[in-house]
C-alpha positions as a Markdown table, in Angstrom:
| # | Residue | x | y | z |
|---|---|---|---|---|
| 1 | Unk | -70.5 | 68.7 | 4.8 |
| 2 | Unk | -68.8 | 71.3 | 6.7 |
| 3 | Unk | -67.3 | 74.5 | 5.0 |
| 4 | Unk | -64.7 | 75.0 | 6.9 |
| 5 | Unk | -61.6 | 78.1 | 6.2 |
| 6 | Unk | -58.8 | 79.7 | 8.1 |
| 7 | Unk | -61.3 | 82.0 | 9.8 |
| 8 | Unk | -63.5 | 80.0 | 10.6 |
| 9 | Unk | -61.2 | 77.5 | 12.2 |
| 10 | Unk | -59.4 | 80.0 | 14.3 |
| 11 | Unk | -63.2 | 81.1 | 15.6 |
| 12 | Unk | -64.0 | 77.4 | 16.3 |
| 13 | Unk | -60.4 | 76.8 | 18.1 |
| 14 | Unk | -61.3 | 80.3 | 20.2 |
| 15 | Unk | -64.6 | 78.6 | 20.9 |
| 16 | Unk | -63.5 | 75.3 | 22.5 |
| 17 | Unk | -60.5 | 77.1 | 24.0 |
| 18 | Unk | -63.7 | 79.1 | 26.0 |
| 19 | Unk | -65.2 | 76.3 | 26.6 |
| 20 | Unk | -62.5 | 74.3 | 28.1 |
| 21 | Unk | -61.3 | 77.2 | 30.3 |
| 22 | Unk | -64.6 | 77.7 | 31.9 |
| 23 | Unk | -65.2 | 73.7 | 32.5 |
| 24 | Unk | -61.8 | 74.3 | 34.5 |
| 25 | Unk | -62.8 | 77.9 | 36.4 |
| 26 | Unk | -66.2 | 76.3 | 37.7 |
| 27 | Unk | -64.8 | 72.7 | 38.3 |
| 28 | Unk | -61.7 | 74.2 | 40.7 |
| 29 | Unk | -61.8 | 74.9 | 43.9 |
| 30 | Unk | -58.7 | 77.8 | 44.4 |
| 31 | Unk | -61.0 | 80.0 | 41.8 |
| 32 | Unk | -64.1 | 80.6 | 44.1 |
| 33 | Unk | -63.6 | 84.3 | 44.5 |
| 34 | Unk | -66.4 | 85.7 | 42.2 |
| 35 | Unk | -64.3 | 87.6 | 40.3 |
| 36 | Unk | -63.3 | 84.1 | 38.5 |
| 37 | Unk | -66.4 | 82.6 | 38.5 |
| 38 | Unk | -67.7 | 85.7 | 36.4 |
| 39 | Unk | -64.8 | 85.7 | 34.4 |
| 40 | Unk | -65.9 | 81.9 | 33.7 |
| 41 | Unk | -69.3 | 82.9 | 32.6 |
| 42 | Unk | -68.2 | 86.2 | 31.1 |
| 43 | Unk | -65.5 | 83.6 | 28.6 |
| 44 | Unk | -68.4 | 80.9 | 28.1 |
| 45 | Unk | -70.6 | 83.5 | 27.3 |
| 46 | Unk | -68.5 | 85.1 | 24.4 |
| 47 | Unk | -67.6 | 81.4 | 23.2 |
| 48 | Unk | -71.5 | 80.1 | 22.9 |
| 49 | Unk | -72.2 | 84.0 | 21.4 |
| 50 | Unk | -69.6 | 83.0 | 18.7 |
| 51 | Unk | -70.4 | 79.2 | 18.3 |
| 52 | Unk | -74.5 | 79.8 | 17.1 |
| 53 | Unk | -73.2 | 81.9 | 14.5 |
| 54 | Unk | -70.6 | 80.2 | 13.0 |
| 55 | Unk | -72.8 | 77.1 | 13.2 |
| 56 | Unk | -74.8 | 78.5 | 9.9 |
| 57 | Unk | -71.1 | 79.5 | 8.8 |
| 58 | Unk | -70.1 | 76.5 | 8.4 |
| 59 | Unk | -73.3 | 75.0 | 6.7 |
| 60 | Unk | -74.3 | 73.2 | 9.6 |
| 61 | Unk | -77.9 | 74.6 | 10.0 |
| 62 | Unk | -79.5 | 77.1 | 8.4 |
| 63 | Unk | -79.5 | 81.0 | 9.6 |
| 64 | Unk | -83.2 | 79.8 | 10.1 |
| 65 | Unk | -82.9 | 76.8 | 12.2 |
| 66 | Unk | -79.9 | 78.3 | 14.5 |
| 67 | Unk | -82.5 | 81.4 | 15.5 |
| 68 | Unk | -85.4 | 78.9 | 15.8 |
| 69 | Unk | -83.5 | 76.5 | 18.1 |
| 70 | Unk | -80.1 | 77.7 | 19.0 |
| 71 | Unk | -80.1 | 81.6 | 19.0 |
| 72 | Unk | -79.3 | 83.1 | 22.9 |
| 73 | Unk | -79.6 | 86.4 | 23.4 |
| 74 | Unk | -75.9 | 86.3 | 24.8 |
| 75 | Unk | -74.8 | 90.1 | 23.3 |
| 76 | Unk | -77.3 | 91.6 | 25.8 |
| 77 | Unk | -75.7 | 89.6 | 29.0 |
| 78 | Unk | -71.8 | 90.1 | 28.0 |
| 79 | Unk | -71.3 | 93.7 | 28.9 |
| 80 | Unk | -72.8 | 93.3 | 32.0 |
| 81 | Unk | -70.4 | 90.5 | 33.0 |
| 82 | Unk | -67.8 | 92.4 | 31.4 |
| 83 | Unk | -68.6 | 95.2 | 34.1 |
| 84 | Unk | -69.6 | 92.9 | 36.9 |
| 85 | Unk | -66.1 | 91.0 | 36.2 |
| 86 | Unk | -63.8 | 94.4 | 36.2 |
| 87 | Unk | -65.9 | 96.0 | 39.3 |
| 88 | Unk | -65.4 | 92.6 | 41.6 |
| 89 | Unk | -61.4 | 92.0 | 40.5 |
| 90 | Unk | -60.7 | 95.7 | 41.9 |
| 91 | Unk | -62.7 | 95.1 | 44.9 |
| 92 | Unk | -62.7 | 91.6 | 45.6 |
| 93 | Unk | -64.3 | 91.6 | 48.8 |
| 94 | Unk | -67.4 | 93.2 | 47.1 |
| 95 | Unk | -70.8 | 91.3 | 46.9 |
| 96 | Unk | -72.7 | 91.2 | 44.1 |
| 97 | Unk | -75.2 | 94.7 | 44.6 |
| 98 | Unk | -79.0 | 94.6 | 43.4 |
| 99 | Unk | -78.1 | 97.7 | 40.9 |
| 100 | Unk | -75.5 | 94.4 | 39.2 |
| 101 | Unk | -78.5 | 92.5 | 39.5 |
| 102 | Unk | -80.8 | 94.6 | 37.8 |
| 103 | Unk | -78.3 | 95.3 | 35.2 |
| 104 | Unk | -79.1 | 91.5 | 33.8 |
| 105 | Unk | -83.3 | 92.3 | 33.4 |
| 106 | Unk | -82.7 | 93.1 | 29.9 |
| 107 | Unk | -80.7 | 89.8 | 28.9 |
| 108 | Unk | -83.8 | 88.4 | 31.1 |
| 109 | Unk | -86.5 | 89.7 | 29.3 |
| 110 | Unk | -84.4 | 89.0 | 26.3 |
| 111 | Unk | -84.6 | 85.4 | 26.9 |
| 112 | Unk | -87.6 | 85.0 | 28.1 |
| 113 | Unk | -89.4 | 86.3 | 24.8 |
| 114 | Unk | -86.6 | 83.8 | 22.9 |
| 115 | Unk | -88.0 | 80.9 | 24.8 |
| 116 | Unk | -91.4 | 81.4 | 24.2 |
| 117 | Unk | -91.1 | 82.3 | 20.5 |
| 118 | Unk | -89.0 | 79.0 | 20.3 |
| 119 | Unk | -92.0 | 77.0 | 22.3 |
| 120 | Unk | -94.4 | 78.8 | 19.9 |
| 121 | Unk | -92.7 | 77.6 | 16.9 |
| 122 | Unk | -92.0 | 74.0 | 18.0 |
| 123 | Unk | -95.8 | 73.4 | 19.0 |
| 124 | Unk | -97.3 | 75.2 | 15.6 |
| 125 | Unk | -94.1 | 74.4 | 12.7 |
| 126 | Unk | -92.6 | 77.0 | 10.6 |
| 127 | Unk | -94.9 | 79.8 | 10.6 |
| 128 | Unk | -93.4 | 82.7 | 8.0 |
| 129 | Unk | -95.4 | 85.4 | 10.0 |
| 130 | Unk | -94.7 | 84.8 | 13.5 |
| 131 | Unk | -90.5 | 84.6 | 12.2 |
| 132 | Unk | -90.9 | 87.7 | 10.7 |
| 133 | Unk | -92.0 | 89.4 | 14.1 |
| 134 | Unk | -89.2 | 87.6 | 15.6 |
| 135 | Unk | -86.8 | 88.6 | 13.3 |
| 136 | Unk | -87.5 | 92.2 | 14.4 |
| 137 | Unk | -87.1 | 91.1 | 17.9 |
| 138 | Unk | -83.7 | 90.0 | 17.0 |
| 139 | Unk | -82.7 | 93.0 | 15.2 |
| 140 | Unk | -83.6 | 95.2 | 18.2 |
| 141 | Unk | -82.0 | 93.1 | 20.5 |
| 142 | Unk | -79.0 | 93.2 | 18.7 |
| 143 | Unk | -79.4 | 97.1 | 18.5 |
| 144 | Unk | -80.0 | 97.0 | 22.2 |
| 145 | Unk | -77.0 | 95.2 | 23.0 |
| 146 | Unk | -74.7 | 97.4 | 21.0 |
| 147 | Unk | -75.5 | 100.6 | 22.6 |
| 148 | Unk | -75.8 | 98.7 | 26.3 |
| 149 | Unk | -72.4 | 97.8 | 25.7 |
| 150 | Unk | -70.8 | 101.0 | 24.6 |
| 151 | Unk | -72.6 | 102.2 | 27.5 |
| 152 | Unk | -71.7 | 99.6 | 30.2 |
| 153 | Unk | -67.7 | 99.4 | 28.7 |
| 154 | Unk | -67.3 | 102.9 | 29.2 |
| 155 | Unk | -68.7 | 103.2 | 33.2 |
| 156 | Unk | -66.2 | 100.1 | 33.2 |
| 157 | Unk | -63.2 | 101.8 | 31.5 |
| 158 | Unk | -64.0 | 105.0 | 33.7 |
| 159 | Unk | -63.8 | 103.1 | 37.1 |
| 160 | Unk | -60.6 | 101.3 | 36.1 |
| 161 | Unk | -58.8 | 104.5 | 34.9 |
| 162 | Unk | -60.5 | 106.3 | 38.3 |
| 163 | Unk | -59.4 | 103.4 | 40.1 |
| 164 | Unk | -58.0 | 104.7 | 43.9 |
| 165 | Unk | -54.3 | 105.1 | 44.2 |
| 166 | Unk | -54.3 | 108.4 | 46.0 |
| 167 | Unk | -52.8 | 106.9 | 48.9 |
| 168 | Unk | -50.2 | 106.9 | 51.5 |
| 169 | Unk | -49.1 | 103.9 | 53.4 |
| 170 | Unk | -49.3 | 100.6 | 53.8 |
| 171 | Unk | -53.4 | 98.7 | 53.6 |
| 172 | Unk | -52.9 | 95.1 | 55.0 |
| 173 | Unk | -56.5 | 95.0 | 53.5 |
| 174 | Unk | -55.8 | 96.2 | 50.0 |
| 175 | Unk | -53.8 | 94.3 | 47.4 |
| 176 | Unk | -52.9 | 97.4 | 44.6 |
| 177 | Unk | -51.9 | 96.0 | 41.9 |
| 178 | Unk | -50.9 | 97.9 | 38.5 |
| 179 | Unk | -54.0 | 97.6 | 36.0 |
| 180 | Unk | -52.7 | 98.5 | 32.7 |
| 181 | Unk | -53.2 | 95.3 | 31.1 |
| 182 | Unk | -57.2 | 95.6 | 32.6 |
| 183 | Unk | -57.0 | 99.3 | 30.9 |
| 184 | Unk | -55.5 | 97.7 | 27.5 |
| 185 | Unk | -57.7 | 95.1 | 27.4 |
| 186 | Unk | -60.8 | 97.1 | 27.8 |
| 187 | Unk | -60.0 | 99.0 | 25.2 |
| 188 | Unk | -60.0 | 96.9 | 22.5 |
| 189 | Unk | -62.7 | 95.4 | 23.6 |
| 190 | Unk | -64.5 | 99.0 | 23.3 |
| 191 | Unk | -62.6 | 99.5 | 19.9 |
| 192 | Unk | -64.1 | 95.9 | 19.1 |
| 193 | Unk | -67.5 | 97.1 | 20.3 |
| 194 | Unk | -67.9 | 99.8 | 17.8 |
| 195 | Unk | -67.2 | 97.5 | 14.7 |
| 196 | Unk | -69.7 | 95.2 | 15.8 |
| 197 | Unk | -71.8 | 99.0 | 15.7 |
| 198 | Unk | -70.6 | 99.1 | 12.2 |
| 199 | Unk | -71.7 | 96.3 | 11.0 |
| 200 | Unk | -75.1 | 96.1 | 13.0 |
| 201 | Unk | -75.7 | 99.3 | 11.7 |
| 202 | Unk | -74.7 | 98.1 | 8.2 |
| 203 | Unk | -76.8 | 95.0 | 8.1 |
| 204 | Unk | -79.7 | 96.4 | 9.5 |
| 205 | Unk | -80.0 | 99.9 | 8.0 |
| 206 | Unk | -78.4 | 100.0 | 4.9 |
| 207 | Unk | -80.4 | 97.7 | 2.6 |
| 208 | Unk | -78.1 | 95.1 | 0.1 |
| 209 | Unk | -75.2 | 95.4 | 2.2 |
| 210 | Unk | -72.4 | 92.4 | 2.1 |
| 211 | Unk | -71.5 | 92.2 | 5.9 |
| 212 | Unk | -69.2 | 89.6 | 6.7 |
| 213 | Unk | -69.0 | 89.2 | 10.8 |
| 214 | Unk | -65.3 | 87.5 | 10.2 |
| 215 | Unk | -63.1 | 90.1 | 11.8 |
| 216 | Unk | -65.7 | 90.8 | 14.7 |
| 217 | Unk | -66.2 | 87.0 | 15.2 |
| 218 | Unk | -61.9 | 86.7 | 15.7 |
| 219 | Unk | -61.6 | 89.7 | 17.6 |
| 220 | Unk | -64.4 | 88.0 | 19.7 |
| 221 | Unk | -62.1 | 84.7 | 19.2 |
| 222 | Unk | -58.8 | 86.6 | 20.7 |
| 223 | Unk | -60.2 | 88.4 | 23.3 |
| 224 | Unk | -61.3 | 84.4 | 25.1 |
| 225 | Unk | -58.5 | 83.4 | 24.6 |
| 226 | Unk | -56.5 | 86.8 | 26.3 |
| 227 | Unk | -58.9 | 86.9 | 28.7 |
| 228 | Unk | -58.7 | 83.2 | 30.1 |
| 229 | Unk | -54.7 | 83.3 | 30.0 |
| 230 | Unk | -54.5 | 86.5 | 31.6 |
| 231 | Unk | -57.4 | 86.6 | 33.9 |
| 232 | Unk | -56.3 | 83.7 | 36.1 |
| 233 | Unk | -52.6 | 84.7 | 35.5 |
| 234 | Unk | -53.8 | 87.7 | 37.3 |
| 235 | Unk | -55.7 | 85.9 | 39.5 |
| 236 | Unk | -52.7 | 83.5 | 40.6 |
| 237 | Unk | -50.6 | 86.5 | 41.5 |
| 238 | Unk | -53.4 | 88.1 | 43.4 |
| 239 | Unk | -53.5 | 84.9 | 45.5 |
| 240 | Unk | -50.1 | 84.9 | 46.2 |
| 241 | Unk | -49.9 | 88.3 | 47.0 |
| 242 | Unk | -52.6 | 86.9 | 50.0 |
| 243 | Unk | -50.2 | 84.7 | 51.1 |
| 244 | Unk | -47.3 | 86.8 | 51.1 |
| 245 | Unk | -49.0 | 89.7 | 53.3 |
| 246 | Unk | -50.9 | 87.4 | 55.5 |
| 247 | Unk | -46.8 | 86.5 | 56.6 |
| 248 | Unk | -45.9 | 90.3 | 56.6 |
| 249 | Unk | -48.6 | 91.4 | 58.7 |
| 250 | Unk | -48.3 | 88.7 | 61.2 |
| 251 | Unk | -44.1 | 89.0 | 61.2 |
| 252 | Unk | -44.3 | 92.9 | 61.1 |
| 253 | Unk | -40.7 | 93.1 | 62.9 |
| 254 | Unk | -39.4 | 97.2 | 62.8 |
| 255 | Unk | -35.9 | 96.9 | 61.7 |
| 256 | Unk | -33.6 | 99.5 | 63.6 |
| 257 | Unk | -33.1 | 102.3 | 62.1 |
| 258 | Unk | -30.8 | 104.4 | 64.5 |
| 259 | Unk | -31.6 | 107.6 | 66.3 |
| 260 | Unk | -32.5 | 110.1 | 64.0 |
| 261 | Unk | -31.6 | 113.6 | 65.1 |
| 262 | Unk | -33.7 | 115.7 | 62.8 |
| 263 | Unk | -37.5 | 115.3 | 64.0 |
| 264 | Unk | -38.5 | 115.3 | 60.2 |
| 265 | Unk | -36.4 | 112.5 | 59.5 |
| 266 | Unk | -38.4 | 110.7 | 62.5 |
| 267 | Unk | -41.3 | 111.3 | 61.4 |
| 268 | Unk | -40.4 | 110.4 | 57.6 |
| 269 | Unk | -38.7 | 106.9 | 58.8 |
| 270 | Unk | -42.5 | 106.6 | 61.1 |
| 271 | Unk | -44.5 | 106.3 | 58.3 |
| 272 | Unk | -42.1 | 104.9 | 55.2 |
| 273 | Unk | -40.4 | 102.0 | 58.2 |
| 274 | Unk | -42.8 | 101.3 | 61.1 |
| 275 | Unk | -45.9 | 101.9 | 59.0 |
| 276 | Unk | -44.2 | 100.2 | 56.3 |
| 277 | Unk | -45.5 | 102.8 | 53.3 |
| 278 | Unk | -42.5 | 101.8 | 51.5 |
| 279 | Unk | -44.5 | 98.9 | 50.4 |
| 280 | Unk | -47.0 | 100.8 | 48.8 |
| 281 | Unk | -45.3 | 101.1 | 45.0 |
| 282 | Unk | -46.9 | 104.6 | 44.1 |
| 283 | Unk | -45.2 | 106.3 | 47.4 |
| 284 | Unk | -43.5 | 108.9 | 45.7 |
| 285 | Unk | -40.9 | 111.8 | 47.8 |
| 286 | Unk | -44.1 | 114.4 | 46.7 |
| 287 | Unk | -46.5 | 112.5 | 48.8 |
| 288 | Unk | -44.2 | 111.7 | 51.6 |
| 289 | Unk | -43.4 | 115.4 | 52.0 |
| 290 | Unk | -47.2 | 116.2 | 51.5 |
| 291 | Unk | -48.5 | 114.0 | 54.3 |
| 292 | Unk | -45.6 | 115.2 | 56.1 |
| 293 | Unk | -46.6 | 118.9 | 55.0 |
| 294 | Unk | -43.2 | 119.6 | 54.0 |
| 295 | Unk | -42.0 | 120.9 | 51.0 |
| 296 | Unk | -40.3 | 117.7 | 48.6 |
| 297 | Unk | -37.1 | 119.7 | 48.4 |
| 298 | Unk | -36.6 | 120.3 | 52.1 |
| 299 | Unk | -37.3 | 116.7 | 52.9 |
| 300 | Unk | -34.8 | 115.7 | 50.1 |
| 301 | Unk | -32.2 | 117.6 | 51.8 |
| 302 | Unk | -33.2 | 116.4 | 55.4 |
| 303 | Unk | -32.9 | 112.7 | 54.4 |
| 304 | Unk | -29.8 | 113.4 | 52.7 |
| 305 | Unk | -28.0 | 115.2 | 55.4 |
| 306 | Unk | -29.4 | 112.5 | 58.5 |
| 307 | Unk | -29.0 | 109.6 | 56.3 |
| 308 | Unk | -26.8 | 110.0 | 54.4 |
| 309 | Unk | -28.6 | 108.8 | 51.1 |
| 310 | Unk | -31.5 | 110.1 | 49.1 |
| 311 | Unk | -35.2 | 109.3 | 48.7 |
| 312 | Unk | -35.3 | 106.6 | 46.3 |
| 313 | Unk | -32.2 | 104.6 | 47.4 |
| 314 | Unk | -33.2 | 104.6 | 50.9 |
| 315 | Unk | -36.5 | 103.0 | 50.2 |
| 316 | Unk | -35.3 | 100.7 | 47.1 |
| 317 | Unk | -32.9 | 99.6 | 49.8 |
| 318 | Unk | -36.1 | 98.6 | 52.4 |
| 319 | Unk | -37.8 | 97.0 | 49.3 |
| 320 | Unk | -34.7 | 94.4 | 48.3 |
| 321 | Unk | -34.6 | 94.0 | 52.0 |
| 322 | Unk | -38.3 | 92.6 | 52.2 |
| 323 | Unk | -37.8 | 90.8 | 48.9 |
| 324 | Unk | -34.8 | 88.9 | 50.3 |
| 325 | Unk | -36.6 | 87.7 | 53.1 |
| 326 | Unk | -39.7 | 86.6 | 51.0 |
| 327 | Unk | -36.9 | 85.0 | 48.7 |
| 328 | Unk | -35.7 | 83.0 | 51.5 |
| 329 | Unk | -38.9 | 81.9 | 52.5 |
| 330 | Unk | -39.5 | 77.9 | 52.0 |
| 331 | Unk | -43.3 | 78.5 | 51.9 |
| 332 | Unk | -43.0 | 81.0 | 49.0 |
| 333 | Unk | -40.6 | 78.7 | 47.1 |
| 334 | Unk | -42.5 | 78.2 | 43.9 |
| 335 | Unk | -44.3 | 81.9 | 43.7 |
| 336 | Unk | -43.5 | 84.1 | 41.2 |
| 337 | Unk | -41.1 | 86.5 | 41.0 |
| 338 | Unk | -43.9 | 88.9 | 40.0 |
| 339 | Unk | -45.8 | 88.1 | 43.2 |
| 340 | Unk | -43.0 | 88.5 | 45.3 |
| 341 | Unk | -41.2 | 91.9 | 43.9 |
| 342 | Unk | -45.0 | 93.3 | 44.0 |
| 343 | Unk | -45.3 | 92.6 | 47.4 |
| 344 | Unk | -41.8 | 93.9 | 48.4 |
| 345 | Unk | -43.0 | 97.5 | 47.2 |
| 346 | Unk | -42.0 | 97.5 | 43.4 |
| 347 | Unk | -44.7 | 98.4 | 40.7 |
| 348 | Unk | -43.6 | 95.4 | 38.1 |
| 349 | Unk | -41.3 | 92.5 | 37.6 |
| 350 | Unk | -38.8 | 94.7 | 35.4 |
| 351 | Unk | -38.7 | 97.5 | 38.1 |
| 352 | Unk | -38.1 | 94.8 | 40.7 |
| 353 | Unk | -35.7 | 93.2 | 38.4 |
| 354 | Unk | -33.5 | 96.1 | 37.3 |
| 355 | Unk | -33.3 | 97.3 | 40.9 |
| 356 | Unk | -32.4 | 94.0 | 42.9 |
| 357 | Unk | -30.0 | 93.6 | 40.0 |
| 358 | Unk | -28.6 | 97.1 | 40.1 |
| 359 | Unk | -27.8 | 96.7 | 44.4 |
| 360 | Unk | -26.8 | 92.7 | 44.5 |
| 361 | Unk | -25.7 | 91.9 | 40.9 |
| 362 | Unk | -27.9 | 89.4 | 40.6 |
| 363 | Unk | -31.4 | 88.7 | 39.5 |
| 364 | Unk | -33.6 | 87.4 | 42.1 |
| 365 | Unk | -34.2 | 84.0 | 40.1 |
| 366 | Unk | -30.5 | 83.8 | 40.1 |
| 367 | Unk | -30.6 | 85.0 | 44.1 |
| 368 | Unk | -33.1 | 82.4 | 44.8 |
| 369 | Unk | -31.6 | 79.8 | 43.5 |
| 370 | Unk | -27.9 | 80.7 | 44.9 |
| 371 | Unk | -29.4 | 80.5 | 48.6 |
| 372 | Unk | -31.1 | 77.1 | 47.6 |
| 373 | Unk | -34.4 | 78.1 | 47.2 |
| 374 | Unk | -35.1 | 77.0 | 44.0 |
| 375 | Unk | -38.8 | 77.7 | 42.6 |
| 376 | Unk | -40.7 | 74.9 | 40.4 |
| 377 | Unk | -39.7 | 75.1 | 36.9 |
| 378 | Unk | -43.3 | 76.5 | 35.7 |
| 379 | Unk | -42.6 | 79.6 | 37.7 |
| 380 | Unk | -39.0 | 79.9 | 37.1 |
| 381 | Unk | -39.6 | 82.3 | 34.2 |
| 382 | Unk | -42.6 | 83.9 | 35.8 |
């Protein structure tokens, strides 16, 4: 009979929530990019981690049988898919490298030595001796793992907050999106890293120890499910951010801006119109004026003076301009709102929202669907 409690039921519903998302990543063909696909293993791999654990939990087998026949060494293959996952979403058109490759030897050799301890025992019963040794094999795996994690999440947090957006202009090749939610994410995974430390460190060194793995095991529960939702959320806008600049590249039309006078207003309307930088949400009037190697204040007052506005209005107002026309689109009828006012220059949905809203009075749902473009009703709140 099963011994079942809140915990452990919200652990078992995080498990088959894993396991359902990751049937659909590796049974669908729009997530081929191997960002997903890692993301599916990376998500199955924290659900089966959980699962042989709470199998003994909930008096299924005992701790004995679940390392004999069920035990993975999963803890030493999840930070490196962790790592792999967060180093191919901010370069997507990355192949996996032979340093990734070698990065899974240890989970490797981990397994191996699992398998043939589990042969070993199958062919010869329950020796007490040869489970001992393997016990100890366990315990330094698990010690292993720990410290490969802390080291693997912290290259990964690193590259994320190092992540390149010292830029000017507009990359038809890159797709920048904002990565806080990445940043968030990873650390409390880290935070959730060192408790499992804790605890490894109390069941293994400090002899008579109570640990209960509970608040690891839901921790482990939440994260699967906040990284399937969010992931391919992520994921979906990404793709239609493709889409969107596949149709800006090829309809690149140069609206006409008038003759300026001023030759630093020429050169400032060069880069921000023709070269369209003003799509590029982190162009700030500092880096303008620094790749124009003026000083910010004096082209502030140059732009104000030719064109009669200032900095930020002037390219707000080239933004709403490109989102209206994405708006209009038929083709990009049921993308997000997120998609679109990311690709039209802004650096999130509220930023887009407060700004269309502030220059039209509308929102651009309300926008859309005043121009009779209305977008499927799973993306209207999007």
């Amino acid at each position: 009979m099963m011994d079942l409690n809140i915990y452990n039921c919200l652990i078992i519903a995080g498990i088959i929530q894993g396991f359902i998302f990751s049937f659909l990543v590796f049974n669908t063909k729009k997530f081929r990019s191997i960002s997903t696909r890692l993301l599916g293993f990376l998500v199955l791999a924290y659900s089966l981690g959980n699962l042989q654990y709470i199998l003994p939990d909930v008096g299924l087998m005992t701790l004995k049988s679940m390392y004999c026949y069920v035990y993975l060494p999963s803890a030493a293959l999840i930070p490196v898919l962790l790592y792999m996952y967060v180093h191919h979403f901010l370069t997507p058109m990355s192949k996996i490298t032979a340093v990734e490759k070698r990065l899974l030897a240890p989970f490797s050799l981990f397994l191996l030595l699992t398998l043939l301890f589990r042969i070993y025992f199958v062919l010869n019963g329950s020796e007490n001796a040869v489970f001992d040794v393997f016990s100890r094999l366990v315990m330094g795996i698990e010690i292993f793992s720990v410290l490969f994690a802390i080291v693997l999440l912290s290259a990964a947090i690193i590259k994320v907050f190092s992540f390149g957006n010292h830029h000017v202009g507009f990359n038809p090749k890159v797709i920048r999106t904002s990565l806080n939610w990445l940043k968030y994410t990873l650390i409390v995974i880290f935070l959730g890293t060192l408790l499992w430390a804790y605890l490894t460190y109390r069941n293994i060194f400090v002899p008579g120890s109570n640990v209960s793995y509970y608040s690891l095991w839901i921790v482990i529960a939440a994260t699967i499910y906040w990284l399937g939702h969010v992931g391919i959320y992520k994921f979906g806008i990404i793709e239609q951010r493709k889409r969107i600049r596949a149709y800006t590249v090829k309809n690149n039309k140069i609206a006409n801006q008038g003759e300026a006078k001023n030759e630093h207003v020429q050169a400032f309307q060069k880069l921000v119109v023709e070269e369209k930088a003003f799509l590029d949400p982190n162009l700030t009037l500092e880096t303008v004026a620094h790749h124009l190697d003026l000083s910010s204040s004096h082209l502030s007052k140059v732009i104000k003076n030719e064109l009669h506005t200032n900095y930020t209005d002037y390219v707000n107002d080239l933004r709403i301009t490109e989102a209206k026309n994405y708006l209009k689109n038929p083709d990009f009828s049921e993308y997000t709102i997120t998609a679109i006012g990311l690709e039209a220059g802004f650096n999130s949905k509220s930023a887009f929202y407060h700004v269309f809203k502030k220059a039209t009075g509308k929102t651009p749902l309300r926008y859309k669907k005043e121009i009779g473009v209305t977008p499927d009703e799973a993306y209207s709140h999007s």
